[in-house]
C-alpha positions in Angstrom: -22.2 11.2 101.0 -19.4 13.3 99.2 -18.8 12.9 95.5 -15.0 13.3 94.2 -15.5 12.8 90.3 -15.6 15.5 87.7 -18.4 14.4 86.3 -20.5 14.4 89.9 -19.1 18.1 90.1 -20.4 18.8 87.0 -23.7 17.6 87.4 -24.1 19.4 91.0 -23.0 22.5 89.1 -25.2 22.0 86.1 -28.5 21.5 88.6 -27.6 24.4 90.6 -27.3 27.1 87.3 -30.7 25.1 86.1 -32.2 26.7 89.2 -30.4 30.1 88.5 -31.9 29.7 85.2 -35.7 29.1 85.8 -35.7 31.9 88.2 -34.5 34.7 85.9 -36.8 32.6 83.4 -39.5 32.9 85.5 -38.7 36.8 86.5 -38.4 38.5 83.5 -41.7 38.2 81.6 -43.3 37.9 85.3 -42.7 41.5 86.2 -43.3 42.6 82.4 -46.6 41.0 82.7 -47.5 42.9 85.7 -46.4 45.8 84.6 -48.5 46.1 81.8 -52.2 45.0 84.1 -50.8 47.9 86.0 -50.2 50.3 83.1 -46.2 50.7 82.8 -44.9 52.0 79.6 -42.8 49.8 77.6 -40.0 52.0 77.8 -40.1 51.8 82.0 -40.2 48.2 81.7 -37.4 48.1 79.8 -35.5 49.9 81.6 -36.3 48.2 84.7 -35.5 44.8 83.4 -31.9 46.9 83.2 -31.5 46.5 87.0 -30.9 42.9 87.1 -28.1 43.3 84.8 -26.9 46.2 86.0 -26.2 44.0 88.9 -23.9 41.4 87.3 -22.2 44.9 85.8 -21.1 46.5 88.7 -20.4 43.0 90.5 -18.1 41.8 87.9 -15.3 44.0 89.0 -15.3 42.9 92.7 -15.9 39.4 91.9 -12.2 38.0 91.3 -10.4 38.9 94.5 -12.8 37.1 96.4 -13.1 34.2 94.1 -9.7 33.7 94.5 -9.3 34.0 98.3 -12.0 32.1 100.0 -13.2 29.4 96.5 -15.9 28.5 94.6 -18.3 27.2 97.4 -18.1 29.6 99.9 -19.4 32.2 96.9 -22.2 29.6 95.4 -23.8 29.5 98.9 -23.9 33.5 99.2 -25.0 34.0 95.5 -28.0 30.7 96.3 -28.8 32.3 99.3 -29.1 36.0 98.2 -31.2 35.2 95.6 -33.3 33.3 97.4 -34.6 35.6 99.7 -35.3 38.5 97.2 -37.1 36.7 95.5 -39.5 35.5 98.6 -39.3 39.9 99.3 -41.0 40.7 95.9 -44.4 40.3 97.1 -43.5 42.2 100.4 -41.9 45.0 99.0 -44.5 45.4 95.9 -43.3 49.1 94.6 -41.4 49.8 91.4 -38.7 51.2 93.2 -38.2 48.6 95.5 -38.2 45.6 92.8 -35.6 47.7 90.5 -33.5 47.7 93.9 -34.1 44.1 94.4 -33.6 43.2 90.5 -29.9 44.6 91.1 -29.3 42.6 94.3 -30.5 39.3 92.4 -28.1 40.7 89.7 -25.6 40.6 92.0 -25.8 37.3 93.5 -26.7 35.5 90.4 -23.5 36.6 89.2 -21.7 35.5 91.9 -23.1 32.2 91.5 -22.8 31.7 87.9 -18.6 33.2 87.9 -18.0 30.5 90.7 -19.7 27.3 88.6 -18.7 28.7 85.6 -15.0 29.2 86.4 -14.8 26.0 88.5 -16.0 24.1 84.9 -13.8 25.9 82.5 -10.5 25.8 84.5 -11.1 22.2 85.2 -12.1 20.6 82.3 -9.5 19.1 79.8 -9.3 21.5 76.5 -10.7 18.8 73.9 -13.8 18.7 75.8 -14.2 21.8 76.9 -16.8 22.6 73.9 -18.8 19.6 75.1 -18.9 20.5 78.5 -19.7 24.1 78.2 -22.6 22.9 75.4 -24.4 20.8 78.4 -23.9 23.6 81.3 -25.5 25.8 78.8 -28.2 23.4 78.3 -28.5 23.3 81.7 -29.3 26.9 82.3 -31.4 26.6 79.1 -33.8 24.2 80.5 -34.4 27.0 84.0 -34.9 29.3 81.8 -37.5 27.6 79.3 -39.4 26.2 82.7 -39.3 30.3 84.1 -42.1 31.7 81.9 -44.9 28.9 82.3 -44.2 29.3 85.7 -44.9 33.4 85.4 -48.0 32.1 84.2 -49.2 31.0 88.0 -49.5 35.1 88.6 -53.6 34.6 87.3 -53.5 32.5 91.1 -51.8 35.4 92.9 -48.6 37.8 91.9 -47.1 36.1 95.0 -47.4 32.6 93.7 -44.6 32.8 91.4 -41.9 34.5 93.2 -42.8 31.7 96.6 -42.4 28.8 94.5 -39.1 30.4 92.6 -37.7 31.2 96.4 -38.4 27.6 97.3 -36.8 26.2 94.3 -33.9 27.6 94.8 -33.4 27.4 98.4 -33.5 23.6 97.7 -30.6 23.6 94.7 -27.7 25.4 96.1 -27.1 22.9 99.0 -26.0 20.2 96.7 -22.8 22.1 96.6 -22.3 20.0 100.2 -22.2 16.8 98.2 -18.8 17.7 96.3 -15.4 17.0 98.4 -13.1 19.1 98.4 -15.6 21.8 97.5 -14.5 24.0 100.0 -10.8 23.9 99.1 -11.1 24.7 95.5 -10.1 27.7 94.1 -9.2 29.3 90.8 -5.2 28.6 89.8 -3.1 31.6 90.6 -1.1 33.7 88.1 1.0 34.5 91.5 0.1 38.3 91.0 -1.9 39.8 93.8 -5.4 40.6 92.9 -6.6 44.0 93.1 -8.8 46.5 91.2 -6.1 47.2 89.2 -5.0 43.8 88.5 -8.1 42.8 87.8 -8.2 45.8 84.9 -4.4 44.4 83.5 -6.0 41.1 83.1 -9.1 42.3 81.5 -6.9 44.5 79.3 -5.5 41.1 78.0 -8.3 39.4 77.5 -9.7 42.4 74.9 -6.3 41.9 73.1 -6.5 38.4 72.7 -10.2 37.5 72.3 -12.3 40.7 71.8 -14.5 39.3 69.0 -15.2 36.3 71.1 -16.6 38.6 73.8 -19.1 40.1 71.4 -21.0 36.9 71.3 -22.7 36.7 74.7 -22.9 40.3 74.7 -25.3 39.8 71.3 -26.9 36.6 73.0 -27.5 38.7 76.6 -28.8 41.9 74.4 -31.9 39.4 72.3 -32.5 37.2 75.5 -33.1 39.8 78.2 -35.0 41.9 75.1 -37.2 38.4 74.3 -38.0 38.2 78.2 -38.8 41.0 78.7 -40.2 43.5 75.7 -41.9 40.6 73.8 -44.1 40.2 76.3 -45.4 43.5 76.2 -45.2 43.6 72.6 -47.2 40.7 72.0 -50.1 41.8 74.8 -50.4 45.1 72.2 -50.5 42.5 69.1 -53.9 40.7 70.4 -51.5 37.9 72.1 -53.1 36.0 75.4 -50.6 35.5 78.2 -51.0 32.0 78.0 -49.8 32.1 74.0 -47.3 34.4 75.1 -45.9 31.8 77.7 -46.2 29.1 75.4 -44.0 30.9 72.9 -41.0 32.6 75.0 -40.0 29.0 75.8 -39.8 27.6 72.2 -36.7 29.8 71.9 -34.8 27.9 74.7 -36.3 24.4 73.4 -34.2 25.1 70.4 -31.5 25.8 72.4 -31.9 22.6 74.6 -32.5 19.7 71.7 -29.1 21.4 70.1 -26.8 22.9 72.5 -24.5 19.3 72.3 -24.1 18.9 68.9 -23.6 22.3 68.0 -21.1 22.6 71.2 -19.4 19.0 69.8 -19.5 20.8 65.9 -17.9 23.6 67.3 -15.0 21.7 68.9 -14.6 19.8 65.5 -14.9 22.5 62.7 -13.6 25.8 64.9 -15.9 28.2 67.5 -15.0 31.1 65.7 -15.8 29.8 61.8 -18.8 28.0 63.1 -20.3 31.4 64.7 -19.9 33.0 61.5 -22.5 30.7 60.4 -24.7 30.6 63.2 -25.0 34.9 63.7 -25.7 35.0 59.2 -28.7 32.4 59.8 -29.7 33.9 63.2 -30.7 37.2 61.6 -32.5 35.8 58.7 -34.8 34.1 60.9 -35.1 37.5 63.5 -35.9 38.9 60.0 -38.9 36.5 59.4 -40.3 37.0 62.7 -40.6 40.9 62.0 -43.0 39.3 58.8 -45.3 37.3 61.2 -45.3 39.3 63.8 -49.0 38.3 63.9 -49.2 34.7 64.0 -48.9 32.5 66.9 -47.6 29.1 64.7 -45.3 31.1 62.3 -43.7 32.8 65.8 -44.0 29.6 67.6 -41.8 27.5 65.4 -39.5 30.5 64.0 -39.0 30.9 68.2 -38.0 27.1 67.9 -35.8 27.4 64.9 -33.8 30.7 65.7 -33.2 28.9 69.7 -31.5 26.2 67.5 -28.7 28.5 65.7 -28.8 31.0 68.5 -29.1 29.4 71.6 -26.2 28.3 71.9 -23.9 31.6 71.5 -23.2 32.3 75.1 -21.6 28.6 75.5 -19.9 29.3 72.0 -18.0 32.0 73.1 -17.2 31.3 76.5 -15.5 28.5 74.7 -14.3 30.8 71.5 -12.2 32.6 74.2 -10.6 30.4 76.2 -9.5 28.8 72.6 -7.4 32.2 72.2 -6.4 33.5 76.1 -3.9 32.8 78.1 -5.3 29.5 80.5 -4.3 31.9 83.7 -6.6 34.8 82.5 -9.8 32.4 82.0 -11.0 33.4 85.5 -10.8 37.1 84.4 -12.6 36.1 81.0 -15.5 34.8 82.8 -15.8 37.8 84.7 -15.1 40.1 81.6 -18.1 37.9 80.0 -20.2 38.1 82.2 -19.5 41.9 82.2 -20.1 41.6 78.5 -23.2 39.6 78.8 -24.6 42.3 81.0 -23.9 45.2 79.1 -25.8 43.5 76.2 -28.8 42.5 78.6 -28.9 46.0 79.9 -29.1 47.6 75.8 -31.3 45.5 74.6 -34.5 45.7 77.3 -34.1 49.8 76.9 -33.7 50.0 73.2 -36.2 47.5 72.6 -39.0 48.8 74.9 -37.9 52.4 73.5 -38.6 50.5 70.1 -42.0 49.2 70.7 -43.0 52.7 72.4 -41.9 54.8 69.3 -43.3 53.0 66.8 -46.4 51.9 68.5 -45.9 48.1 69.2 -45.7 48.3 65.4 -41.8 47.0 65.0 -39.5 44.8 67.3 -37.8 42.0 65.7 -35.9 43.7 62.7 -33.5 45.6 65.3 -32.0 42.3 66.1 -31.0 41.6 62.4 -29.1 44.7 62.1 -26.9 44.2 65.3 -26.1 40.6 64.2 -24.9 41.9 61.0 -22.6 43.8 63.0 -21.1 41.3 64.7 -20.8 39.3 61.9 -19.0 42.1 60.3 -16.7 41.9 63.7 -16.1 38.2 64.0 -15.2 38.1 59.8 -12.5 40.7 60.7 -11.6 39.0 63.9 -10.9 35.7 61.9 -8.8 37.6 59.2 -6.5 38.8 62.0 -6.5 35.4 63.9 -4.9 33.7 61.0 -2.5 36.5 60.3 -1.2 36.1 64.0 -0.7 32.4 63.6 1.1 32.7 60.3 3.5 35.3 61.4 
């Protein structure tokens, strides 16, 4: 049976990033918790969480030419596919190297995925929704991504456990692509410039022009997520914390997200993205700021995990949604790219800095670090907003 609606496209396209979410959910704290049973130091870890997103980095530049010429489905089966079967060759290939080069490959082809759903939804969906819309995709991926870490729990039955059922997972989502008609037609709209490397640079050029503070936002939200996944973990094992507290607490962050992705993505479309992040990064950092001051107790992180998902969690769907409020409609393909670019570079800083962190000062500090780079981004998206209005006026 093929569905033609926008709202059966959008829920076959929410399911499959849900997947895409639970297993980079699942992988991140996963291999962090191995690697401390096996005696990695922080700093390693952190840096090897960097291959996944050093993946979606390097991919991000190829990613448009062949969105454009052969569509969104064609693309979402490589990217399901691809990440499939890494996963299933974790356990195979156990080694450090080997996982770092499989981490990029899953890079790789979850970007793929996520630029061909992600695009397909933004240059589809009518403008006065588009903050609604976003909000839900976003919860979407939220929900993988909360499931991930109890799931990286199942390593006490076997490290292979976790990666198996992840593989399987997924290998069951990505077909539901099959169920949209006209999925195979669909493509991007076309600026009628040929796309090349170069092209691709112009356009990202034009992006930074018109929306460069928008950008910073799921650079900040890949740079505390990737860090959360991944360097909490091993900074709560050297705090006395049990992995089964430590899975418990990880997903509090994207519950937060979940119970208020909507109505902050709705808020957002009635009061302004870029006024309304203002808010959101000022009481974000107050409550990273808190966790630094109960750094050793499970209920006080618990619920501050919960509370700081809320404000947040939802700053990736924010600005995806912040810039295509100020580009031009026929650079939004190359926006998602250059965000998910963005996202990457932030999810590659904040593993490294924040395992460096932990290692330096003895598993003594973590959470303060992420206070100070809000601050700068709110410092950003205050003089962003200054020269917004400016623009309009003139």
């Amino acid at each position: 049976m093929k569905f033609t609606s926008f709202r059966a496209r959008f829920i076959v396209l929410s399911i499959i990033v849900c997947i895409s979410g639970f297993s980079q959910g699942m992988l991140l704290p996963l291999i962090s918790f191995i690697f401390e049973s096996r005696g990695v130091s922080a700093t390693l870890s952190g840096f090897h969480t960097a291959g996944l997103y050093l993946g979606v980095f390097v991919s991000s530049f190829f990613i448009e030419a062949p969105l454009r010429k052969y569509g969104y489905q064609k693309l979402v089966i490589f990217g399901g596919v691809v990440v499939a079967v890494s996963l299933f060759l974790f356990p195979i290939l156990d080694s450090i190297m080997f996982w770092f080069i499989l981490r990029i490959i899953i890079g790789i082809a979850d970007n793929v995925l996520h630029m061909s759903t992600q695009t397909w939804l933004t240059s589809t969906t009518p403008q006065h929704k588009i903050g609604k819309v976003i909000a839900v995709y976003g919860l979407f991926f939220s929900l993988g991504f909360m499931i991930g870490p109890k799931v990286a729990d199942l390593v006490v039955f076997g490290t292979h456990v976790p990666f198996v059922l992840s593989s399987v997972v997924t290998m069951m989502a990505w077909p539901l692509i099959f169920t949209l008609k006209g999925a195979s037609e669909a493509k991007p709209a076309s600026n009628n410039v040929p796309i090349t490397f170069l092209s691709t640079l112009t356009n990202f050029k034009t992006v930074i022009v018109f929306g460069w503070a928008a950008l910073m936002f799921p650079m900040l939200y890949g740079f505390y997520e990737s860090s959360l996944n991944s360097n909490f973990p091993v900074f709560a094992l050297r705090n006395g914390f049990e992995i089964s507290q430590i899975t418990w607490i990880l997903p509090m962050f994207n519950l937060g997200a979940i119970l208020f992705q909507l109505p902050i993505g709705s808020l957002g479309d009635r009061m302004g993205r870029g006024r309304l992040l203002t808010w959101l990064v000022s009481i974000g950092s107050v409550g990273f700021l808190l966790m630094e001051l109960n750094k050793e107790s499970f209920v006080m992180l618990t619920v501050l995990f919960a509370l700081t998902g809320i404000v947040c969690g939802s700053m990736y769907s924010l600005g995806l949604g912040y810039l295509t409020d100020v580009i031009p409609k026929t650079h939004i393909a190359a926006g998602n790219l250059l965000i998910s670019m963005i996202f990457s570079i932030g999810s590659i800083i904040g593993p490294v800095l924040g395992g460096a962190l932990i290692g330096v000062s003895g598993g003594t500090l973590y959470f303060s670090f992420f206070t100070a780079v809000m601050i700068l981004v709110l410092i950003g998206n205050v003089i962003f907003q200054h020269q917004l209005k400016n623009r309009m006026n003139s």
